[in-house]
Structure formats: structure tokens, C-alpha cells
C-alpha positions in Angstrom: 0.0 0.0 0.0 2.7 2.3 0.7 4.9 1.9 -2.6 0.8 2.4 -4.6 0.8 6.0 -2.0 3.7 7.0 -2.9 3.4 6.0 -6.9 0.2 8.5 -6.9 1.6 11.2 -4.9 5.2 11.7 -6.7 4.6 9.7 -10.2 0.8 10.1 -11.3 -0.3 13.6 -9.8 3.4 15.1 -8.8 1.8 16.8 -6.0 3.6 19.4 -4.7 4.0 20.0 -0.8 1.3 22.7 -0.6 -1.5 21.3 -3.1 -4.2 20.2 -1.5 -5.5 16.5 -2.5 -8.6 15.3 -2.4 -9.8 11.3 -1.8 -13.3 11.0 -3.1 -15.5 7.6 -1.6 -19.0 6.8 -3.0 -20.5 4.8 -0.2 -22.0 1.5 -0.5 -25.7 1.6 -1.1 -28.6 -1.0 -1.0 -31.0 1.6 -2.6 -30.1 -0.4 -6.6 -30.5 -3.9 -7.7 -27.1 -5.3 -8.7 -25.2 -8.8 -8.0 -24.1 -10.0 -4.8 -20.6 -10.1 -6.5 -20.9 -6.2 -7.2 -21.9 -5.7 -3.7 -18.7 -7.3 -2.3 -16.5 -5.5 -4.4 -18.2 -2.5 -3.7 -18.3 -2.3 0.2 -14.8 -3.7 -0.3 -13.8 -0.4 -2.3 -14.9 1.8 0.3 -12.4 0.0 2.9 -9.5 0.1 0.5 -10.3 3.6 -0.4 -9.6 4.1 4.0 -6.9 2.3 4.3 -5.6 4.3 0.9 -6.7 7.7 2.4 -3.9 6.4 5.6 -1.5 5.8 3.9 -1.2 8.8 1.1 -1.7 11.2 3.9 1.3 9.9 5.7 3.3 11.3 2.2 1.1 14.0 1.7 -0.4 16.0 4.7 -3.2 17.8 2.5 -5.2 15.4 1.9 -8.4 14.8 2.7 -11.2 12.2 2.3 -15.1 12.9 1.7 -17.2 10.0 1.8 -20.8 10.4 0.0 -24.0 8.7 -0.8 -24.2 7.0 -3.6 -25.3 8.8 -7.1 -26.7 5.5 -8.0 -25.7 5.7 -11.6 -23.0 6.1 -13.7 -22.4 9.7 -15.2 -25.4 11.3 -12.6 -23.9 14.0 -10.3 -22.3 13.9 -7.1 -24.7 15.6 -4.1 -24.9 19.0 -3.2 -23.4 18.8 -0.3 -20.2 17.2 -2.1 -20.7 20.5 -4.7 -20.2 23.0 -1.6 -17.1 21.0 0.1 -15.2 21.0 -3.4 -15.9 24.7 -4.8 -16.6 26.5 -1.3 -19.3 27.4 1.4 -20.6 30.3 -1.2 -21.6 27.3 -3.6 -24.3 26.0 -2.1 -26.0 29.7 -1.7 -25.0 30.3 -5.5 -26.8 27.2 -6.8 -30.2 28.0 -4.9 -30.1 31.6 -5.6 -29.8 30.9 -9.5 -32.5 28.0 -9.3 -30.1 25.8 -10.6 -30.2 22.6 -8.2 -32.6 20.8 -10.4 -31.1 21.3 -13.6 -27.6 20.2 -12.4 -28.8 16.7 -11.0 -31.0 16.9 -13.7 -28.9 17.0 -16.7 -30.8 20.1 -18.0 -28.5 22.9 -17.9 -28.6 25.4 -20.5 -25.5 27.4 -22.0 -26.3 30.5 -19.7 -26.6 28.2 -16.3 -23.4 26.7 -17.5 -21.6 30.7 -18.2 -22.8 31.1 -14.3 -21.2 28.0 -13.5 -17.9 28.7 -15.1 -17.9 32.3 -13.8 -18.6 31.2 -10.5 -16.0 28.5 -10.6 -13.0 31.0 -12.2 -14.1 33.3 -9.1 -13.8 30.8 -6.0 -11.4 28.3 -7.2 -12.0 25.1 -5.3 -10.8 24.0 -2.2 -7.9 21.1 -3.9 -6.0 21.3 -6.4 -6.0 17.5 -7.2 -9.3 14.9 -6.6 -9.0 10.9 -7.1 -12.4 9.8 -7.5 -12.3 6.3 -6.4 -16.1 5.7 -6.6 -18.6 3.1 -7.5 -20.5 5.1 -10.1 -18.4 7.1 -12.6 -18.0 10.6 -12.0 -15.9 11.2 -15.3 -19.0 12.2 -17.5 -20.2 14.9 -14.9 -20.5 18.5 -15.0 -18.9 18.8 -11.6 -15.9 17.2 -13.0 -16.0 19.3 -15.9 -16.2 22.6 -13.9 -13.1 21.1 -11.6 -10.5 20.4 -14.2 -11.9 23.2 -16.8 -12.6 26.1 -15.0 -10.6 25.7 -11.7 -7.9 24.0 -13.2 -7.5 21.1 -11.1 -6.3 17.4 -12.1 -8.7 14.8 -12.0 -8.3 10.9 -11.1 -11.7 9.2 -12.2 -11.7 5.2 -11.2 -15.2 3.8 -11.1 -15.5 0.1 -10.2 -11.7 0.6 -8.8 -10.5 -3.0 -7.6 -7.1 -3.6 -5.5 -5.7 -6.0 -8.2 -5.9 -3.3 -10.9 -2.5 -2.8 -9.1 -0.6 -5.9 -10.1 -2.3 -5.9 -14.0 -2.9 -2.6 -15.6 -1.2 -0.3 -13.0 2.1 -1.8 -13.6 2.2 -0.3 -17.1 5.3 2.2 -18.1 3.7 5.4 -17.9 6.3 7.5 -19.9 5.5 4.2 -22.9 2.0 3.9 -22.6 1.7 7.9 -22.9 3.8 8.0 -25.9 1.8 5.5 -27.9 -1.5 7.0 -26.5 -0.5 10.2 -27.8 0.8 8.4 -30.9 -2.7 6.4 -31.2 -4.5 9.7 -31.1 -3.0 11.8 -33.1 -3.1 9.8 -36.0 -7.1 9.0 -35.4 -7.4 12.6 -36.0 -6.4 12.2 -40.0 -9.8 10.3 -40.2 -13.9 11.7 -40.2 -15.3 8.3 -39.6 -14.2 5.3 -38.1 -16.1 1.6 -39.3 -15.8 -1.2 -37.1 -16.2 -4.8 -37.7 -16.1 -8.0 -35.7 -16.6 -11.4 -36.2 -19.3 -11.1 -33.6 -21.5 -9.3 -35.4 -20.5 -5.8 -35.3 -20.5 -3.8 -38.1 -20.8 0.0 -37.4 -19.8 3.4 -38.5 -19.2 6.2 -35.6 -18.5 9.6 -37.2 -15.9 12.1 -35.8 -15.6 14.9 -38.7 -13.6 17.5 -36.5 -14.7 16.3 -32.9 -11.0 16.0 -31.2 -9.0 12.4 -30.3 -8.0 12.6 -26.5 -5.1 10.5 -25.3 -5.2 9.1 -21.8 -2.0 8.8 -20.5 -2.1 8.4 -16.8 -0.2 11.4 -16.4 -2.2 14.1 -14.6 0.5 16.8 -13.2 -0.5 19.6 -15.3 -3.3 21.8 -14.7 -6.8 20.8 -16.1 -5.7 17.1 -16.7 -8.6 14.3 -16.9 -8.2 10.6 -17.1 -8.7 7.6 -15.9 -6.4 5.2 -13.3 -5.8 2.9 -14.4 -5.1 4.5 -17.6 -4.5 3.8 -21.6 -7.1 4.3 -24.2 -7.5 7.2 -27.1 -11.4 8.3 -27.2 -13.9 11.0 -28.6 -17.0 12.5 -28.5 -19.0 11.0 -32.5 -20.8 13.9 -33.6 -24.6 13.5 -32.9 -26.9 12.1 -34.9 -24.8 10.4 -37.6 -23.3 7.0 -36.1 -25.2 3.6 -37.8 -25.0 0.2 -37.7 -25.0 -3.1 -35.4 -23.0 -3.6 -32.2 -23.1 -6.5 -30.3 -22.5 -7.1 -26.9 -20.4 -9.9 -24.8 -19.8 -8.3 -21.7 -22.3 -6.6 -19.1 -19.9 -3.7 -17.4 -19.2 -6.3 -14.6 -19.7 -9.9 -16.4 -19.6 -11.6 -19.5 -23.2 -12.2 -20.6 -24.7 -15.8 -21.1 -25.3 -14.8 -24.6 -25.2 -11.6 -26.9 -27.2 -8.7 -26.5 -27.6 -6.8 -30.1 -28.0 -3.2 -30.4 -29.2 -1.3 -33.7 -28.0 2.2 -33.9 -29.6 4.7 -36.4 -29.3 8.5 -36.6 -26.5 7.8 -33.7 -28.7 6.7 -31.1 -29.8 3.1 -30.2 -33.3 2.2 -31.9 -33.6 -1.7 -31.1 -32.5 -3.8 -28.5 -32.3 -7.3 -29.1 -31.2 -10.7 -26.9 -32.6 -13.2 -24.3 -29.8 -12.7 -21.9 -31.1 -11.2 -18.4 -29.1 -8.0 -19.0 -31.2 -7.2 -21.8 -34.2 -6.2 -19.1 -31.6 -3.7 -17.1 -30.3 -2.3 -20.3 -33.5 -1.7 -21.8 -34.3 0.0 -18.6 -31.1 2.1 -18.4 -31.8 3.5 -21.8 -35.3 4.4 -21.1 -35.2 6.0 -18.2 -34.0 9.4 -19.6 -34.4 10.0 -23.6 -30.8 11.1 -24.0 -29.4 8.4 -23.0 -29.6 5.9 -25.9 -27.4 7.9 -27.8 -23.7 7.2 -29.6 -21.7 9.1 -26.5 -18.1 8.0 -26.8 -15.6 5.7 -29.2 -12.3 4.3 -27.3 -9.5 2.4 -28.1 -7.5 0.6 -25.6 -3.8 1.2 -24.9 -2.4 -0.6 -22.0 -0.9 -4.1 -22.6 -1.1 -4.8 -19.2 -4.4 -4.5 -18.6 -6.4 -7.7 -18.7 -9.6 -8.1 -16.5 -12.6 -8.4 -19.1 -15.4 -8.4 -16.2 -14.6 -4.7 -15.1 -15.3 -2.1 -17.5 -12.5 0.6 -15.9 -9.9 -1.9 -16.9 -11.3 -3.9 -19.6 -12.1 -0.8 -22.1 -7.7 -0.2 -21.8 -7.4 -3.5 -23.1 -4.5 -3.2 -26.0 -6.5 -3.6 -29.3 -9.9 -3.2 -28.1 -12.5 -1.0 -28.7 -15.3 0.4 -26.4 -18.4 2.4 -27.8 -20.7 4.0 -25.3 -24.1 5.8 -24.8 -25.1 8.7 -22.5 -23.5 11.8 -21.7 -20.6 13.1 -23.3 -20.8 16.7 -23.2 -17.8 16.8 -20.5 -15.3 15.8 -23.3 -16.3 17.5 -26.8 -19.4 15.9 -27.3 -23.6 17.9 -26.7 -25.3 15.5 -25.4 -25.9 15.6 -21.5 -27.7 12.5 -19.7 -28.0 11.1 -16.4 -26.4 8.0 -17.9 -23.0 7.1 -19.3 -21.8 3.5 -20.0 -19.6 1.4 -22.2 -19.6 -1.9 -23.6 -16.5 -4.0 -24.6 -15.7 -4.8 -28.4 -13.3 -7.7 -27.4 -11.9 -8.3 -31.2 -12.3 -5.5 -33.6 -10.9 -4.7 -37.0 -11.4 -0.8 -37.4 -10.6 1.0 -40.4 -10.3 4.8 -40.7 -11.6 7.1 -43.0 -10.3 10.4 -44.2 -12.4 13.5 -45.7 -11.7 12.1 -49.4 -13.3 8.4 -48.8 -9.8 6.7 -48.8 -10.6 4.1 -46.2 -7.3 2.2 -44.4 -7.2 -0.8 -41.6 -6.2 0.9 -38.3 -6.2 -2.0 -36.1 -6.7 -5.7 -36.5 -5.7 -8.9 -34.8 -4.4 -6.7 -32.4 -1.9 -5.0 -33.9 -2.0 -1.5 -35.1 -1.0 -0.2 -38.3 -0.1 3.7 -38.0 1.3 5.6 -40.6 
């Protein structure tokens, strides 16, 4: 535990003596139907994230840890009462006296409750200058996180579904190598408008970029305003809206590989049909109902980390080298317009995906595995 402490405090956030560092802790809730196995490792999250908490405070004297309840769902925002800790004692008085409470749990901010936001934010800077989000729920696709890294120019650490043995797989990866191919990885997406991805599976589908923006992440977050994942390793972007199409099927559930595959039909970049037998199929249907911006194309990935290798946890599984991950829900935190209460991403274990450029010339990206980069 100490040699993980001290690999976050001087490697991965290079925290300075007087920054102040934040440990976030969603706590366990019995308020949402999910597997006994997802209980475990949940209530056994929050004790790790303690016994964490000890021992990076012993290296780094500012830090502090906030414990909150459950969001209960990925990409919804964290609690009010988390808001007012973070950004100040003013916030909470700011947010009621602009009648804005609703529409930030609520996913219905406009573009002048956002300018307040911002404003606000750039005039009360918050309280740390680093946060590790080591939460059930992910708090990456969130306006609070947006407003953290963006406005107040903080770095962020999100790690939903976090589990202990991330540290022996995808943690140990060279973070100076996996950066540099990241970065490598995502510039050269950029040369391309659309991306088509096939698998033997079943999926054949076309997410469109045009000029949306590739972002590496590296697991380097020691400069201001950097975002990203631990463990880290994948190049993603916002698809434009309302132009992805095609079939992707499903073989892993966030948390399990399902009994059989779940097919989804994607038209105007947004999920039209859900097919399969598999019990998933009823919580997924659910999920995508519940809010009417949430069945649409939110985020493409591409995995980066050779060392990462768990394929029933979605935090580690989308960094899998050569794989792909497409997900629905909100993505208007990283270049994207589209703002739900929702955001989640589903494993394509075996892809071929081909790239094309503004003329039409298509070329094979990755396949087998193996990248082909110009």
C-alpha cells in the first residue's frame, strides 16, 4: 500500500508539498438492484479507499477524504453537499439563488446556467487542487468534473468500479510508454472523419468524428486541467450527434460476460432496437429508457495498456490493448452535446477498425491486435 501511495503522490499527480489533495468515496448503497458479487466489491472499495486515504496522507499531509452517498448511476452528479465541500461554502447559496439545483442533478443545464457555473468557478477556485475519485459510479461524464478540471484548473483521477488488483495488471504499465503510444494512437485518429468497425461477432458500425478531437489518456495528470482515468490507456472521442449507424453486439455486461449476446441497432446515432434473451437485456432496456438522451452514440475508445487484462470490469477492460469500447449517455464533459444522467460502455473484445479520411480513402487501423499507424 505504501509503494501504490507514494506512486500516486510523486509519479501520477506530482503533488507538490502545498496542493491540496482530495480522496473522493461513494459509499456502498442498498437503494439499486445489482449482483451480490458487485456488492462485495463495492463495500470492499470503500475499505480500501480508508486504508488508501492512511497511507497517502502519511506522504502527503493535505489530503483529505469525503465520503458520500451514492449517485446510483454512472455519469449522474455527485450531491450537493459534495458541490459546496469542493468549490466553497458560497456554492451552495449560488446554486439555490440561481435555481439551478434541479437542472444540475438533472442533466438540463442550459449554455447560460453553464456561463454562471464557469464564472462562479474562475471566481472561487476550489478548495484542492487535485481529486481521485475512487467511486462506484463514474463521475468522469459529470459537470462537476468538468467545472473542476476546466474552470478551476484542477487534475482529476476518475476510477469507477476501482478494484485492488488493478495494481498488479494494468497499473504496472510504463507510464512514460503507454503515454507516448496514446498520444501516438490519437493523433493519428485525427487524419480520419469516420471510423467503421467490424467484428466477427457481429458488429459492423460506422461512428462519425468529422472534426470532434481524439484525447489521449496517458495516466499522467501533473499539469493543470488534466482528466483521465487510473488505471489509464485508451484514445477516445465524442461522435458527432446524430450520424453514427450500424449493429453492435454485446459480450460483456460492465461487470460480467453475458450468457449470450445482446444486439443493439444504432440509427441517426442513437440506439433504436435492443435485441437478446440474456437477463441483462431487461436492465439495459431500462437504463436506456429512463432518460431520452441516453440511448445515444456518446463515446468511441481504443484501448492502450498491454497490461491490462480483467474483461469483467469495465474501468480496466475498455484499456485493453487492441480493443475497442463504444458507449451511450452523456458526453458533453469531453467535446461531445449530449448531457444524460447515464453514461456507459460496452467492450468490443476483437475489432478490425478502419479509418476514414475527408476524401473516402478508407485504411485498416487496427486488426488482430496490432496497429497499423502511418
Amino acid at each position: 500500500m505504501q509503494k501504490h501511495a507514494e506512486n500516486i503522490v510523486n509519479k501520477i499527480f506530482e503533488l507538490k508539498e502545498y496542493e491540496n489533495f482530495l480522496i473522493l468515496s461513494e459509499l456502498y448503497s442498498d437503494k439499486i438492484n445489482i449482483s451480490e458479487k458487485d456488492k462485495i466489491k463495492w463495500q470492499k472499495l470503500n475499505e480500501f479507499t480508508k486504508s488508501l486515504y492512511t497511507e497517502i496522507k502519511k506522504i502527503h499531509k493535505n489530503t483529505e477524504l469525503i465520503e458520500y452517498e451514492s449517485t446510483l448511476g454512472h455519469g449522474k452528479e455527485p450531491n450537493l453537499t459534495v458541490w459546496n465541500q469542493v468549490f466553497g461554502n458560497k456554492t451552495f447559496d449560488f446554486i439555490e439563488k440561481n435555481s439551478l439545483a434541479d437542472k444540475l442533478l438533472n442533466k438540463t443545464l442550459n449554455d447560460n446556467d453553464k456561463d454562471l457555473l464557469i464564472n462562479f468557478v474562475r471566481n472561487n477556485p476550489p478548495k484542492y487542487h487535485c481529486i481521485m475519485a475512487l467511486t462506484h459510479f463514474s463521475t468522469s461524464h459529470t459537470f462537476f468534473r468538468k467545472l473542476f478540471t476546466q474552470a478551476g484548473n484542477g487534475r482529476y483521477a476518475s476510477m469507477p468500479l476501482f478494484e485492488p488488483e488493478m495494481f498488479n495488471s494494468s497499473m504496472q504499465a510504463d507510464i512514460d510508454e503507454l503515454a507516448a503510444f496514446t498520444e501516438k494512437l490519437a493523433n493519428y485518429l485525427n487524419n480520419f472523419e469516420q471510423f467503421h468497425i467490424t467484428s466477427a461477432n457481429g458488429t459492423d458500425i460506422i461512428i462519425v468524428k468529422e472534426d470532434r478531437k481524439v484525447i489521449p489518456d496517458t495516466g499522467k495528470l501533473n499539469k493543470p486541467k488534466s482528466f483521465g482515468n487510473l488505471p489509464a490507456g485508451e484514445a477516445f472521442l465524442a461522435p458527432v450527434e446524430g450520424k453514427s449507424h450500424g449493429i453492435l453486439v454485446l459480450e460483456y455486461a460492465p461487470t460480467r460476460k453475458l450468457n449470450s449476446p445482446i444486439r443493439l441497432t444504432v440509427e441517426n446515432g442513437a440506439i433504436v432496437k435492443i435485441e437478446g434473451g440474456e437477463p441483462y437485456f431487461n436492465e439495459l432496456t431500462q437504463k436506456i429508457n429512463a432518460h431520452p438522451n441516453n440511448k445515444f452514440v456518446a463515446e468511441l475508445g481504443i484501448g492502450t495498456n498491454k497490461h491490462a487484462k480483467m474483461l469483467d470490469n469495465i474501468l480496466e477492460s475498455e484499456k485493453i490493448f487492441g480493443t475497442v469500447h463504444i458507449a451511450f449517455g452523456d458526453n458533453h464533459a469531453f467535446g461531445g452535446c449530449n448531457q444524460a444522467p447515464f453514461h456507459e460502455d460496452y467492450l468490443v473484445l476483437n475489432p478490425t477498425v478502419y479509418g476514414i479520411d475527408k476524401n473516402g480513402n478508407k485504411k485498416v487501423i487496427l486488426k488482430d491486435k496490432s496497429f497499423f499507424l502511418e
